[in-house]
N, CA, C and O atoms as a Tinker XYZ file with bonds, in Angstrom:
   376  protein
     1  N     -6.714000   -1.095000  -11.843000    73     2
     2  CA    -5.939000   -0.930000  -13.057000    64     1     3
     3  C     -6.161000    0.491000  -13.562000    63     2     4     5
     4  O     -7.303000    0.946000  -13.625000    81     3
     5  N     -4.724000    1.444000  -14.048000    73     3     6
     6  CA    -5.050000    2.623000  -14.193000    64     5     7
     7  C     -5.015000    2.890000  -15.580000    63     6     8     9
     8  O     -3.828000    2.712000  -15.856000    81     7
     9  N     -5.645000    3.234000  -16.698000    73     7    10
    10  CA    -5.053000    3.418000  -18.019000    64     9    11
    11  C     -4.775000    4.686000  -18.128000    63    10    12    13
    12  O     -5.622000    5.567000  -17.979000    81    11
    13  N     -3.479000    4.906000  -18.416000    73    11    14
    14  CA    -3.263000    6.358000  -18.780000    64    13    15
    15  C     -3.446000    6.166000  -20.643000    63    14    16    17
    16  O     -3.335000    5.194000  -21.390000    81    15
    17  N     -3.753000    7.539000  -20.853000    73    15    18
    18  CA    -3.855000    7.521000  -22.580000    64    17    19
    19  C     -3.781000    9.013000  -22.804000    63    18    20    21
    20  O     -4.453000   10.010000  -22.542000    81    19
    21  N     -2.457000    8.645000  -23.514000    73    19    22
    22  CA    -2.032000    9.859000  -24.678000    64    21    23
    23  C     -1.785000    9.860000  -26.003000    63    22    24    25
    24  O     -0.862000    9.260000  -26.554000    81    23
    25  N     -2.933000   10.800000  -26.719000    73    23    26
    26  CA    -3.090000   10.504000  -28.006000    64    25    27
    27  C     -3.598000    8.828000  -28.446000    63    26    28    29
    28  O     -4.627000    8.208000  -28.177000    81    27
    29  N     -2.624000    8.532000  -29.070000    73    27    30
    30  CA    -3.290000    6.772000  -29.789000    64    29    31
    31  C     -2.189000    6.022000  -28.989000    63    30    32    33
    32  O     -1.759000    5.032000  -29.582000    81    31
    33  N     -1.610000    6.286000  -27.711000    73    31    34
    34  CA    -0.702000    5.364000  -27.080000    64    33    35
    35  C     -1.680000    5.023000  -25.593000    63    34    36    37
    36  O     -2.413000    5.914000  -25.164000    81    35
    37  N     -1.636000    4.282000  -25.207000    73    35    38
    38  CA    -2.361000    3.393000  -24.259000    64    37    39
    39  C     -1.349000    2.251000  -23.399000    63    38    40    41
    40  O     -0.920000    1.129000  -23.665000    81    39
    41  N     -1.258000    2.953000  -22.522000    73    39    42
    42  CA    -0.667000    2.185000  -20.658000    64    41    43
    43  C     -1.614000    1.493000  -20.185000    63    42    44    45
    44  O     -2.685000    2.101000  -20.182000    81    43
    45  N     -1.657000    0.115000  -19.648000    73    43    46
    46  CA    -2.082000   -0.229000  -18.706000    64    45    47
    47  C     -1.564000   -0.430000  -17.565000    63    46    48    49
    48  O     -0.884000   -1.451000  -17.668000    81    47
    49  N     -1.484000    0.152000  -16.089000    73    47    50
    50  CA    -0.523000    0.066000  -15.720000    64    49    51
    51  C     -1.701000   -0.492000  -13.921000    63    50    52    53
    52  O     -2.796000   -0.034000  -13.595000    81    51
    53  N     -0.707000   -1.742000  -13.064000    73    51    54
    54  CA    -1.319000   -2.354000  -12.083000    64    53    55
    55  C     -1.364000   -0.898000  -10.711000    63    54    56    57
    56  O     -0.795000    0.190000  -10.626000    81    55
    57  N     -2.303000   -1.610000   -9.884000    73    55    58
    58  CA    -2.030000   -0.679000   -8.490000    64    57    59
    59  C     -0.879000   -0.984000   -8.220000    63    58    60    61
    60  O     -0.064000   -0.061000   -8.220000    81    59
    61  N     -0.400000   -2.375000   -7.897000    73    59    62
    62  CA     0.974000   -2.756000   -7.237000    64    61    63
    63  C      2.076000   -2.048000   -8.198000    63    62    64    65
    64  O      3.112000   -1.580000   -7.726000    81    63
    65  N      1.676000   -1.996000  -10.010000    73    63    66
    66  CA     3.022000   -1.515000  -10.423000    64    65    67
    67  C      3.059000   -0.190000  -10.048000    63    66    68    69
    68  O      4.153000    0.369000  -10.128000    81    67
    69  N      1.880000    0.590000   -9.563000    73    67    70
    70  CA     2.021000    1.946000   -9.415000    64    69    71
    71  C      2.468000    2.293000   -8.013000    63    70    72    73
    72  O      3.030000    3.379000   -7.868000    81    71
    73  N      2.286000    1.492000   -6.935000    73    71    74
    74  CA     3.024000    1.637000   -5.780000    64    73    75
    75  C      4.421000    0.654000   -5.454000    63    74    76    77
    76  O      4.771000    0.374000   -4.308000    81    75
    77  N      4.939000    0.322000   -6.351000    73    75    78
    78  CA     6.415000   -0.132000   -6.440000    64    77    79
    79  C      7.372000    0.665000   -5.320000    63    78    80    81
    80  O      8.001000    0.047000   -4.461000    81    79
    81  N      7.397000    2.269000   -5.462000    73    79    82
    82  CA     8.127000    2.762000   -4.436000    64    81    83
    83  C      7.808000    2.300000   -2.970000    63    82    84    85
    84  O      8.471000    1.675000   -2.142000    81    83
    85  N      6.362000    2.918000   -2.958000    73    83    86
    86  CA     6.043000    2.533000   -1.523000    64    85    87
    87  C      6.349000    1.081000   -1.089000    63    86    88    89
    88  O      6.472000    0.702000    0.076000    81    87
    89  N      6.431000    0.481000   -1.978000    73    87    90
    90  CA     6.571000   -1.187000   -1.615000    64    89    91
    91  C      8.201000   -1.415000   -0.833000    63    90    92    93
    92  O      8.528000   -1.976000    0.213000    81    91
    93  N      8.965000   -0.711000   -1.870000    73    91    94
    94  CA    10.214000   -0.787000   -1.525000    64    93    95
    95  C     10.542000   -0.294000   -0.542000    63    94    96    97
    96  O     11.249000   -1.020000    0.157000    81    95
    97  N     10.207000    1.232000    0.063000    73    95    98
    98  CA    10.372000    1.869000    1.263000    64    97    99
    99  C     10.168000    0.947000    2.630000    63    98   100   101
   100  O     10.790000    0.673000    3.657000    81    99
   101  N      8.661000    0.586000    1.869000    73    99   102
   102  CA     8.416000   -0.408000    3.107000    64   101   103
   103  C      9.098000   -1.277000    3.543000    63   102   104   105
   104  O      9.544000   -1.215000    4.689000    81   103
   105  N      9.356000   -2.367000    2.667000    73   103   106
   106  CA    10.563000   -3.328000    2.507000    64   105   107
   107  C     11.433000   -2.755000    3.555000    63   106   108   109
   108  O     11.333000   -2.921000    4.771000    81   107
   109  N     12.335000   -2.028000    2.876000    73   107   110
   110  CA    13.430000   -1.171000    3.571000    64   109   111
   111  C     12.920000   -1.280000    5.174000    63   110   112   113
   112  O     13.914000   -1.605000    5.823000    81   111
   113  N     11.918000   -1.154000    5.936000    73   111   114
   114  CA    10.906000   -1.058000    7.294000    64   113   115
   115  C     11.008000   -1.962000    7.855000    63   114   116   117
   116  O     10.825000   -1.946000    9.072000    81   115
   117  N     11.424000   -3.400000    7.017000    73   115   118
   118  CA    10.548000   -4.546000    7.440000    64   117   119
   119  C      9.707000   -5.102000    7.347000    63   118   120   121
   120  O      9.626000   -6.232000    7.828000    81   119
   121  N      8.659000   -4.473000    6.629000    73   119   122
   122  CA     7.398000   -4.414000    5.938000    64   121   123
   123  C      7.166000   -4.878000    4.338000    63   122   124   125
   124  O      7.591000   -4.236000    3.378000    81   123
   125  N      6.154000   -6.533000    4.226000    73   123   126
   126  CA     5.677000   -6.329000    2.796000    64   125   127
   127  C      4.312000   -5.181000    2.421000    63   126   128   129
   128  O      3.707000   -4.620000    3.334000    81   127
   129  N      4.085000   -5.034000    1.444000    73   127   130
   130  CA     2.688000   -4.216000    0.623000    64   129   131
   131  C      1.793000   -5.550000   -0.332000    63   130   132   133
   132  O      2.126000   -6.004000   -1.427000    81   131
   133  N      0.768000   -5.885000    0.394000    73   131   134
   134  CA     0.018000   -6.661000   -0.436000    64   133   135
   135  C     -1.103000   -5.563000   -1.006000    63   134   136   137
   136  O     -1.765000   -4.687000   -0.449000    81   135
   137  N     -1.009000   -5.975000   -2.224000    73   135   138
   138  CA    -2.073000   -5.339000   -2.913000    64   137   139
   139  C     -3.358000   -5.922000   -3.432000    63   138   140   141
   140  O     -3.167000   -7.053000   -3.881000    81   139
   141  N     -4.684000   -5.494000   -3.522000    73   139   142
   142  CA    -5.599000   -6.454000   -3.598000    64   141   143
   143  C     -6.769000   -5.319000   -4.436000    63   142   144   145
   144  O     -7.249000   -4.370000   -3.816000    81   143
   145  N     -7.061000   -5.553000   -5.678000    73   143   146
   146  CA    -7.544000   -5.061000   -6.527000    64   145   147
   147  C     -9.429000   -5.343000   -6.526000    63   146   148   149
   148  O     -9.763000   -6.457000   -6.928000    81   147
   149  N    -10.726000   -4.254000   -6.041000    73   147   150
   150  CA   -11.742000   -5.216000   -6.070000    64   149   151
   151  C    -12.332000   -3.981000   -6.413000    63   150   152   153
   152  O    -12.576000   -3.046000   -5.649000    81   151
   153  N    -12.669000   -4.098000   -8.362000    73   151   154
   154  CA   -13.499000   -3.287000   -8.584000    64   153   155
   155  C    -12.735000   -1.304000   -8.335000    63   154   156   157
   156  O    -11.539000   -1.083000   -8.526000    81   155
   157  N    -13.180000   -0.800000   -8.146000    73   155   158
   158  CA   -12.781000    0.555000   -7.937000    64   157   159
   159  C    -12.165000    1.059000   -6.869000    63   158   160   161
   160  O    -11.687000    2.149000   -6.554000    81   159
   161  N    -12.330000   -0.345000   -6.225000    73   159   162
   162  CA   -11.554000   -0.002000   -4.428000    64   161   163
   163  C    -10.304000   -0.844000   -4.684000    63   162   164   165
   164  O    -10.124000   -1.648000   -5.598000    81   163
   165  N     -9.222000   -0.393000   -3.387000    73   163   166
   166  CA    -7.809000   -1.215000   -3.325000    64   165   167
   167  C     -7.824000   -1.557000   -1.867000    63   166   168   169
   168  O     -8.311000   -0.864000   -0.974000    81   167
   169  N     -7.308000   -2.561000   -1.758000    73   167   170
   170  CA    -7.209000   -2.979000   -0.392000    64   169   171
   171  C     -5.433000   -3.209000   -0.270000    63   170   172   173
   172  O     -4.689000   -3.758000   -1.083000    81   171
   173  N     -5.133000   -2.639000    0.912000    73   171   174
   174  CA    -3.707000   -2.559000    1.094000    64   173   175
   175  C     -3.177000   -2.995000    2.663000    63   174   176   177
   176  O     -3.280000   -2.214000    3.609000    81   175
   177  N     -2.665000   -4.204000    2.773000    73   175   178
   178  CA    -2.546000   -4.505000    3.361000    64   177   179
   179  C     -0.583000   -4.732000    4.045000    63   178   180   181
   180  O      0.189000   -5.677000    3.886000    81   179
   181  N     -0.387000   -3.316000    4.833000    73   179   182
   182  CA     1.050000   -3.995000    5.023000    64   181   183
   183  C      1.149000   -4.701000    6.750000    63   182   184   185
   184  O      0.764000   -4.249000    7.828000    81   183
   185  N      1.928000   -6.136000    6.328000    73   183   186
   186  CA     2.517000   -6.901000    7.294000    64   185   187
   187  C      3.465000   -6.734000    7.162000    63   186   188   189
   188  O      3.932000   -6.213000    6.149000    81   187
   189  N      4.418000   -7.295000    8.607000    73   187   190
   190  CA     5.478000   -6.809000    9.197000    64   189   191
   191  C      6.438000   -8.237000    9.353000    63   190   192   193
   192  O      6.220000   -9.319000    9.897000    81   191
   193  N      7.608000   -7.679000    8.596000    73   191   194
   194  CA     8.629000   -9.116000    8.152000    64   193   195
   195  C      9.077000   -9.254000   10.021000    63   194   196   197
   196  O      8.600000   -8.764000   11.044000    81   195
   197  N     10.054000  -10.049000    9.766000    73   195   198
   198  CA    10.920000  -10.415000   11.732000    64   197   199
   199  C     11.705000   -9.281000   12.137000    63   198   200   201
   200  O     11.987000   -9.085000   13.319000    81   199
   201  N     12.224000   -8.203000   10.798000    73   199   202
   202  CA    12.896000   -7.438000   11.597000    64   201   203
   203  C     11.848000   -6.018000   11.186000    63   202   204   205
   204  O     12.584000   -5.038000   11.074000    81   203
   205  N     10.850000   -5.769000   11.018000    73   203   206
   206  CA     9.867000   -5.132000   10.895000    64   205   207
   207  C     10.135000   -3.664000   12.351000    63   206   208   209
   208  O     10.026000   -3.940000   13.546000    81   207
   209  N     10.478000   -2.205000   11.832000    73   207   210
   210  CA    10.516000   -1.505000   13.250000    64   209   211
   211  C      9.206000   -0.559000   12.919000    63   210   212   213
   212  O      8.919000    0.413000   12.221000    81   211
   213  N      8.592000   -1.462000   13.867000    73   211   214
   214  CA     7.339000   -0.537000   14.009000    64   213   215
   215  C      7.106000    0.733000   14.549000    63   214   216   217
   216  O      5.974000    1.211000   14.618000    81   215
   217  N      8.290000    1.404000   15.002000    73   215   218
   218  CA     7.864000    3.103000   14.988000    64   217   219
   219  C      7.754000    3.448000   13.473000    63   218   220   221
   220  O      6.934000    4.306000   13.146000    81   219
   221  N      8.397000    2.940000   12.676000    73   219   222
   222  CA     8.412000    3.434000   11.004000    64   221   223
   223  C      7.520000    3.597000   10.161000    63   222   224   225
   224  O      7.758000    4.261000    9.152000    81   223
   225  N      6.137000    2.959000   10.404000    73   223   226
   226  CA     4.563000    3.274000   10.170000    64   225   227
   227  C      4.232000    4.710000   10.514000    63   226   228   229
   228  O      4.160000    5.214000   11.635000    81   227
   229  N      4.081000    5.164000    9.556000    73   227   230
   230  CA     2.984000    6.435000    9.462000    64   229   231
   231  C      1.413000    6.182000    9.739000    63   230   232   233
   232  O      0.909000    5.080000    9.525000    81   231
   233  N      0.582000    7.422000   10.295000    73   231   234
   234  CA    -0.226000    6.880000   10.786000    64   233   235
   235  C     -1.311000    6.353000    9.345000    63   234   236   237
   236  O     -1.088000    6.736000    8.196000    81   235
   237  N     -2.247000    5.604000    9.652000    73   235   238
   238  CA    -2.838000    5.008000    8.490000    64   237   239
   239  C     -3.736000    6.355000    7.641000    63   238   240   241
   240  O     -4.322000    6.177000    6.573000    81   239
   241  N     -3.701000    7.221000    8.122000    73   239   242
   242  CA    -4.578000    8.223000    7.009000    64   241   243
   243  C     -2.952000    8.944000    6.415000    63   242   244   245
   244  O     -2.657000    8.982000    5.220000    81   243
   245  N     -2.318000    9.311000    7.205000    73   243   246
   246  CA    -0.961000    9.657000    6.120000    64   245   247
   247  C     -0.568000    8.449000    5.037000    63   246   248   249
   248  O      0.650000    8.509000    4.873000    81   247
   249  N     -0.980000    7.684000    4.466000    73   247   250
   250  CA    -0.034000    6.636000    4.377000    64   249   251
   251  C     -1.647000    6.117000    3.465000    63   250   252   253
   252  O     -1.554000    5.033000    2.890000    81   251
   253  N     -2.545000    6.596000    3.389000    73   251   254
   254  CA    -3.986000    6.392000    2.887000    64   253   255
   255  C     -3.731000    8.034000    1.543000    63   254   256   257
   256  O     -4.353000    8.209000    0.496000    81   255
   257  N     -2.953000    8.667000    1.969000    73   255   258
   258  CA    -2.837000    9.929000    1.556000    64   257   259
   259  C     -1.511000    9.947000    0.449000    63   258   260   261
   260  O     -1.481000   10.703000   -0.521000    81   259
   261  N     -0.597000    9.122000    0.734000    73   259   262
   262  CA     0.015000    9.297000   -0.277000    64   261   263
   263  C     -0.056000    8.002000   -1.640000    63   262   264   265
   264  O      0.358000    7.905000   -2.795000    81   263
   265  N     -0.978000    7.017000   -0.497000    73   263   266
   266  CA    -1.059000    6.249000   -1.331000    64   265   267
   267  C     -2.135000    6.015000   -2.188000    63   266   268   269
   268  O     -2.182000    5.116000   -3.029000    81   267
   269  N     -3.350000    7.181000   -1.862000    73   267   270
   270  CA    -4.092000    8.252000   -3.053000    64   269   271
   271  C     -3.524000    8.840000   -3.786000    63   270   272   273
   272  O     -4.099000    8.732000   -4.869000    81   271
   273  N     -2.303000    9.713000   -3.894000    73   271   274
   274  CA    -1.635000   10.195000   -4.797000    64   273   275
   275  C     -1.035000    9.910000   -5.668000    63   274   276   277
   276  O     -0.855000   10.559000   -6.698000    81   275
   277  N     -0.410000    8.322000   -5.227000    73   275   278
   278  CA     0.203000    7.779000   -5.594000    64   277   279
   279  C     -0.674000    6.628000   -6.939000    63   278   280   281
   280  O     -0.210000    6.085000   -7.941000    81   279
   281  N     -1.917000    6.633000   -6.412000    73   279   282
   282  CA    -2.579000    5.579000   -7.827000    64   281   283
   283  C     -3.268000    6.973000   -8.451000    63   282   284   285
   284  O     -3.643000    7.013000   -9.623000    81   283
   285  N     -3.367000    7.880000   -7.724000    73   283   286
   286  CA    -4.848000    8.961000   -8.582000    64   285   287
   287  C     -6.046000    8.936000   -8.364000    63   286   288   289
   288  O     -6.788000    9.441000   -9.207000    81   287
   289  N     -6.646000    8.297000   -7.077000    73   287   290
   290  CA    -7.841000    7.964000   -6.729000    64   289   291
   291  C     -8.579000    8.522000   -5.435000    63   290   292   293
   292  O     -7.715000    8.885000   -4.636000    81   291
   293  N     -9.594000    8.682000   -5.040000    73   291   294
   294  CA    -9.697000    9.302000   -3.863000    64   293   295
   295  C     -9.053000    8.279000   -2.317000    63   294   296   297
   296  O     -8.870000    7.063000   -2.378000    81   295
   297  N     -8.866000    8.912000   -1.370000    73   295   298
   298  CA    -8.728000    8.232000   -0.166000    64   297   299
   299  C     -9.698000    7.190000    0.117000    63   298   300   301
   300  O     -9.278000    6.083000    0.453000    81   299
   301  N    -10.718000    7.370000    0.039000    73   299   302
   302  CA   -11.918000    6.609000    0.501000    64   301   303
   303  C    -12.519000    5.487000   -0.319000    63   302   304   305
   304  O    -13.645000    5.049000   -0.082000    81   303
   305  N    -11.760000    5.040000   -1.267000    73   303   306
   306  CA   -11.527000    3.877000   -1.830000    64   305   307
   307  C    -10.643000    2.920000   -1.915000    63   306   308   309
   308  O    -10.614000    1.854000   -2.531000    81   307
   309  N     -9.562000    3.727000   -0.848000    73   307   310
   310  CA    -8.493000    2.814000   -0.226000    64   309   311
   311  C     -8.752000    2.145000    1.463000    63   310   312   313
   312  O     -9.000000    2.765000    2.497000    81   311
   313  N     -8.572000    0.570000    1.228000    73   311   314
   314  CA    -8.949000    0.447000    2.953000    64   313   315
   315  C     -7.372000    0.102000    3.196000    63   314   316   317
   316  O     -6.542000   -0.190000    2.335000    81   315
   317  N     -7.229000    0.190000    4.298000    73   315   318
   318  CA    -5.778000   -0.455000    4.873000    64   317   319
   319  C     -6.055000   -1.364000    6.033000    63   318   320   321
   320  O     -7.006000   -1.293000    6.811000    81   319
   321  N     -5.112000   -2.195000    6.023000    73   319   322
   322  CA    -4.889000   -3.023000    6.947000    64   321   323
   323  C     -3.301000   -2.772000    7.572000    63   322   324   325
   324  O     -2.380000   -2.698000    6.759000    81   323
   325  N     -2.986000   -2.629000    9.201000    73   323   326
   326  CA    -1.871000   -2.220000    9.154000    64   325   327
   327  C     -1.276000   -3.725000   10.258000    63   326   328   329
   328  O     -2.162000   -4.528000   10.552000    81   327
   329  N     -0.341000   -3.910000   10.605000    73   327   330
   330  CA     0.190000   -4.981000   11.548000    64   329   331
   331  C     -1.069000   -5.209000   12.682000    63   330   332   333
   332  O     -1.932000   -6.069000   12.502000    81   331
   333  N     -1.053000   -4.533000   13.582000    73   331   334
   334  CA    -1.740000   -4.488000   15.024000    64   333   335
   335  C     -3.471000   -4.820000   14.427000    63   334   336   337
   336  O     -4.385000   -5.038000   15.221000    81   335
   337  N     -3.669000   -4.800000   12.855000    73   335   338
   338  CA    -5.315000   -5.810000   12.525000    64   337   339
   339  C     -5.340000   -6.672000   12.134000    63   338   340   341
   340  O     -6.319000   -7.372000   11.877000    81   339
   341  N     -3.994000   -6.909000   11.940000    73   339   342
   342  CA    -3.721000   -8.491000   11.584000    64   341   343
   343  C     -3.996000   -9.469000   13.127000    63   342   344   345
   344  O     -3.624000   -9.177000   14.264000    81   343
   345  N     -4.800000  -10.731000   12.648000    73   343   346
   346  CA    -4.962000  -11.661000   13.532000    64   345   347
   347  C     -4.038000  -12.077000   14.071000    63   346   348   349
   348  O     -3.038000  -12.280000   13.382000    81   347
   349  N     -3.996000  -12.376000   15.529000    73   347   350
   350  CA    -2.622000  -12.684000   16.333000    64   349   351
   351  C     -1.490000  -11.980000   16.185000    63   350   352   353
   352  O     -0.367000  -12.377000   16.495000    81   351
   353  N     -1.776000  -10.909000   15.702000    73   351   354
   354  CA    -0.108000   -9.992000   15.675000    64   353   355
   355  C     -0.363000   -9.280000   17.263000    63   354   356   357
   356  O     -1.388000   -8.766000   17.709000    81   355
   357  N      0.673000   -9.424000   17.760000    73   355   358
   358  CA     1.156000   -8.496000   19.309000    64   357   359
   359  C      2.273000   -7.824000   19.165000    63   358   360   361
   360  O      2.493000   -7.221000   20.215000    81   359
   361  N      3.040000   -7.643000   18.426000    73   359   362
   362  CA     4.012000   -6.684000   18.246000    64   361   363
   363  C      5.220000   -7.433000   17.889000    63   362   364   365
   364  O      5.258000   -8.646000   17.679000    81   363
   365  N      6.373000   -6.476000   17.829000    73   363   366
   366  CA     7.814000   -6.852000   17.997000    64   365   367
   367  C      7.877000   -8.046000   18.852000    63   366   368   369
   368  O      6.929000   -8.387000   19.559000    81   367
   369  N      9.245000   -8.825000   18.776000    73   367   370
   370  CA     9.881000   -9.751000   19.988000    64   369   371
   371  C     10.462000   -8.876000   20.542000    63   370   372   373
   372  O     10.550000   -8.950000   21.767000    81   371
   373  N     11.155000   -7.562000   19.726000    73   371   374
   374  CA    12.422000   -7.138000   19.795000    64   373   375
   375  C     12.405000   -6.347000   20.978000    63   374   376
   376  O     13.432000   -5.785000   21.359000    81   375
């Protein structure tokens, strides 16, 4: 949870509401964005819908990198999980 504060006005605003874009892009991929909040770390986990095109993954430190920028936090408090660490995932049918 990020609070921004200016002056006597006060945001609380979620990881997931702060990566909304990336969520959608992903989407757009084939791809959901689970978000998982523990303490000062984020855990980000994207799986891959049926029509999911997996060249469209950036590699996981690009993609660790914007999605540091994207909450305001360092890299190294973000873990990722990408398709291919998900249990029983083998790829595309397609």
């Amino acid at each position: 949870m990020v609070r921004n504060v200016s002056g006597d006005w006060r945001e609380e605003v979620s990881y997931s509401e702060q990566l909304g874009d990336i969520a959608t892009m992903l989407a757009a991929d084939g791809y959901n964005l689970g978000v998982e909040e523990n303490g000062h770390r984020v855990a980000l986990t994207v799986s891959p819908g049926p029509d999911a095109c997996e060249d469209c993954l950036v590699p996981k430190d690009v993609f660790r990198g914007i999605a540091a920028h994207q909450l305001g936090i360092e890299g190294d408090l973000i873990d990722i999980t990408y398709p291919a660490d998900l249990p029983g995932y083998s790829g595309s049918a397609h």
